[in-house]
C-alpha positions, 0 to 999 in steps of 0.5 A: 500500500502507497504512503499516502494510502497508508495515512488516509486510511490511520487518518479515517481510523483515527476520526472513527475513534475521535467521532464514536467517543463524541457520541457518534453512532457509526451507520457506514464507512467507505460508502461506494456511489459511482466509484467514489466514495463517502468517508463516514456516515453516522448519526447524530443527535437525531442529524445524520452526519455526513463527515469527509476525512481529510489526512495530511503529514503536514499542513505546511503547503495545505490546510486539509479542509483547503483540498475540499473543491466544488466539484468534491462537495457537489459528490458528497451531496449527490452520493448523500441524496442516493443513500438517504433515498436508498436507506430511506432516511427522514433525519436532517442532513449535515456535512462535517469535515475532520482534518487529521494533521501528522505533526512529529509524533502525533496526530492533531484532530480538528472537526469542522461541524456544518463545514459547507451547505450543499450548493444549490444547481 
């Protein structure tokens, strides 16, 4: 497995642990639509969450949250509206962003709630 793949997925495990012991109840993990996929799905105080994971070994050029484009939020809505219609779902919807930042020894968490809305086409 690449480097960068071998963080993405500690970045992903990390942000599971980070997000159950906030009281997150965990519904689906790499969830495919159209070959990609959504990182994390859980619910929430009645709100299901969407989360993307971003995992970086350094913010020097980047913040991870910066590396969400248009195009990715415009995934992230569609592959959502395909699994709440599949599941059937009836809560409210809200799209969270973890960023986890490789810095020396250990890794720094950061949860962006309600990071972005869902644009309107």
């Amino acid at each position: 497995m690449a480097k960068h793949n071998e963080l993405g997925k500690l970045g992903e495990d990390l942000a599971v642990k980070y997000l159950e012991e906030k009281g997150f109840n965990l519904l689906d993990r790499n969830w495919i639509y159209q070959k990609k996929e959504l990182d994390i799905i859980a619910l929430k105080d009645d709100c299901l969450v969407v989360v993307e994971v971003k995992s970086r070994s350094t913010d020097y050029f980047e913040h991870p949250t910066d590396a969400i484009s248009l195009s990715k939020i415009k995934f992230i809505v569609r592959a959502t509206q395909a699994y709440v219609d599949l599941r059937e779902i009836k809560q409210e919807v809200r799209f969270d962003v973890v960023s986890v930042i490789k810095r020396e020894e250990k890794f720094v968490i950061e949860h962006i709630e309600d990071a972005f809305i869902a644009p309107v086409d």
